[in-house]
C-alpha positions in Angstrom: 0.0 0.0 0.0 1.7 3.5 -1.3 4.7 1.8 -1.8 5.3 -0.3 1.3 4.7 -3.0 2.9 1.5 -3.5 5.1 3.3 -3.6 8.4 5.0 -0.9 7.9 1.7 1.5 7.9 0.9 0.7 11.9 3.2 3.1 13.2 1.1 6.0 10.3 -2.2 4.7 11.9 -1.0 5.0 15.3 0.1 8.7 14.8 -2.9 9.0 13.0 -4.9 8.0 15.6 -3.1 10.5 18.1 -3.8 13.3 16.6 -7.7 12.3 16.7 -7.3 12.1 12.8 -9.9 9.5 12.4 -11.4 9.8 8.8 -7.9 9.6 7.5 -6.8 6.7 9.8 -10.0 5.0 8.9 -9.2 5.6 5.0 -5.8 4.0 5.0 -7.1 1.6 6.8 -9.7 0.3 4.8 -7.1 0.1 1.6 -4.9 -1.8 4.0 -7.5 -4.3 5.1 -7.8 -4.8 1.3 -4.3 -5.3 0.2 -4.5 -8.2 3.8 -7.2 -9.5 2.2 -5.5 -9.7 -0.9 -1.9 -11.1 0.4 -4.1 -14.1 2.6 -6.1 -15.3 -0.7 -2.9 -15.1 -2.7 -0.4 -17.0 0.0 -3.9 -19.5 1.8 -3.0 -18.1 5.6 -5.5 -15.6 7.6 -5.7 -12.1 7.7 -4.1 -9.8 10.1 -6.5 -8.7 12.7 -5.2 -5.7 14.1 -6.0 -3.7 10.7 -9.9 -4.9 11.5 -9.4 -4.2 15.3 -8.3 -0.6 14.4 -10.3 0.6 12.1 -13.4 -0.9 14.5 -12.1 1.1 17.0 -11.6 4.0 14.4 -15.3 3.8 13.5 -16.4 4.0 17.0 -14.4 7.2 17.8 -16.4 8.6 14.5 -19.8 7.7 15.9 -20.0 5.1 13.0 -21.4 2.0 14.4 -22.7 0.6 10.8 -18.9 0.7 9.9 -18.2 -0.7 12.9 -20.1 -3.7 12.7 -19.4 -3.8 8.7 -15.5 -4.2 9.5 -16.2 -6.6 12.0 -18.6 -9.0 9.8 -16.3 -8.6 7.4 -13.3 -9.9 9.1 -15.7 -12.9 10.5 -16.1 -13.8 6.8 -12.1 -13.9 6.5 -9.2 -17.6 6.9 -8.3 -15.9 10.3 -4.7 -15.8 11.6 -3.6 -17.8 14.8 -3.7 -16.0 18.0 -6.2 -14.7 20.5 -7.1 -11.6 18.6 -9.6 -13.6 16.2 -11.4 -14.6 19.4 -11.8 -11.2 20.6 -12.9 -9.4 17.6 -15.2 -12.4 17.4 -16.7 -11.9 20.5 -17.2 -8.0 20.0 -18.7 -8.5 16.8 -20.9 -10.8 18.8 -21.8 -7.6 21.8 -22.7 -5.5 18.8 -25.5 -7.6 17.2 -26.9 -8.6 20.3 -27.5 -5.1 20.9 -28.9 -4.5 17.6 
């Protein structure tokens, strides 16, 4: 994504996210969450979560809870990575349609 490698946009979206620039955080990303998407079809292992983590939480500082669910059901339709993170975005996903 512009250039570089995925990992090396967290420490743009971290910035980002400190100066309370959330529409341009939630831009980059959405491309990025793409190009992950992209990388896990082309190579058969699971997305990266934290990109769908981030730009949930991203969403709900902008008062966007559509997007927020949206990035989160789409991440549960994703070949997820090892770890404990799928678990937990699982489980939020889950808190947000229950109180639907």
């Amino acid at each position: 994504v512009d250039g570089k490698p995925i990992f090396e946009h967290v420490d743009t979206i971290k910035q980002l996210k400190r100066d309370n620039d959330y529409q341009k955080a939630a831009e980059l990303l959405e491309r990025l969450i793409d190009a992950t998407e992209a990388e896990s079809n082309a190579e058969g292992w699971g997305v990266a979560p934290w990109y769908y983590e981030q730009a949930a939480i991203v969403y709900k500082k902008l008062g966007d809870p559509d997007n927020e669910r949206a990035v989160l059901e789409r991440f549960a339709q994703q070949r997820h990575a090892p770890g404990t993170k799928p678990a937990k975005l699982m489980e939020r996903l889950s808190k947000i349609r229950e109180n639907a």
